[in-house]
N, C-alpha and C positions, 0 to 999 in steps of 0.2 A: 202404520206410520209411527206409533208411539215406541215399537220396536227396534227402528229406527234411530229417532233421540234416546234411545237407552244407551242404544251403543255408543253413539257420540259420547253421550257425556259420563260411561263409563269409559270411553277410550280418552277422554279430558283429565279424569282423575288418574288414571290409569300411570299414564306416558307420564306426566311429572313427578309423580310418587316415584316411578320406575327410577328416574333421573335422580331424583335425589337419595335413594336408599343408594344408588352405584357411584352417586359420589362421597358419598360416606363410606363407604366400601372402600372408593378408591384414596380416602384420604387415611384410614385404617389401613389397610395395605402399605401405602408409603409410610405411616408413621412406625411399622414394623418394619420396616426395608434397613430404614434412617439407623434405628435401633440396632439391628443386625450389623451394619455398617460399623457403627460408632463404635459397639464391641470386638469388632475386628481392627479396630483402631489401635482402640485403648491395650488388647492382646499383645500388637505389634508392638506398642511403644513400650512396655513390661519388656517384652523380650530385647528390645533395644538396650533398656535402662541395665538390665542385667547381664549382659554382653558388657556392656561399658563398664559394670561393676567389675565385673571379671579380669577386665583386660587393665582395667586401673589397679585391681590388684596384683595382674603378676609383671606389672611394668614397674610395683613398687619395690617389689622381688627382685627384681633386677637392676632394679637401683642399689638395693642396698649390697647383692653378691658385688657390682661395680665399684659400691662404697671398698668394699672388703678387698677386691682387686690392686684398688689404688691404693692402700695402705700399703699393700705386698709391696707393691713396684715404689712408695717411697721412702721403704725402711729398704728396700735392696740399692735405689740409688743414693740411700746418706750412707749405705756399707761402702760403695764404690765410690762415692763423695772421702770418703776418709782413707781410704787405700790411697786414693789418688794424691793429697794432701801427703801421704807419708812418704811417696815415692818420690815427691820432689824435695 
């Protein structure tokens, strides 16, 4: 009989020690998932930020060739401004 209550109340200590070493487990597991996670995060918004670095840069490129365009086209219309002016 005493064989008996051994099992029991090794199977007492047993099953909640079980329970709590696997929720420790399982809350180490999540808190490495989360981690994983958030690095893959943080990766993505880097490669965001420097897309947008990029494209701010050659948007400003393109600003400025456009600066350079419209100077063209408004020394060629005060040429054509003054032609005009003379022909009348």
């Amino acid at each position: 009989m005493s064989e008996h209550y051994e099992s029991i109340f090794l199977a007492a200590f047993f099953f909640p020690a079980a329970a709590a070493v696997l929720v420790f487990f399982m809350k180490y597991v999540s808190a490495v998932l989360q981690a994983r996670v958030r690095l893959a995060q943080d990766e993505a918004y880097r490669e965001v930020a420097a897309k947008a670095a990029a494209a701010e840069t050659e948007t400003a490129a393109r600003l400025s060739s456009f600066g350079a365009a419209l100077d063209s086209i408004q020394a060629r219309l005060a040429g054509i401004e003054k032609i005009l002016k003379d022909v009348e």
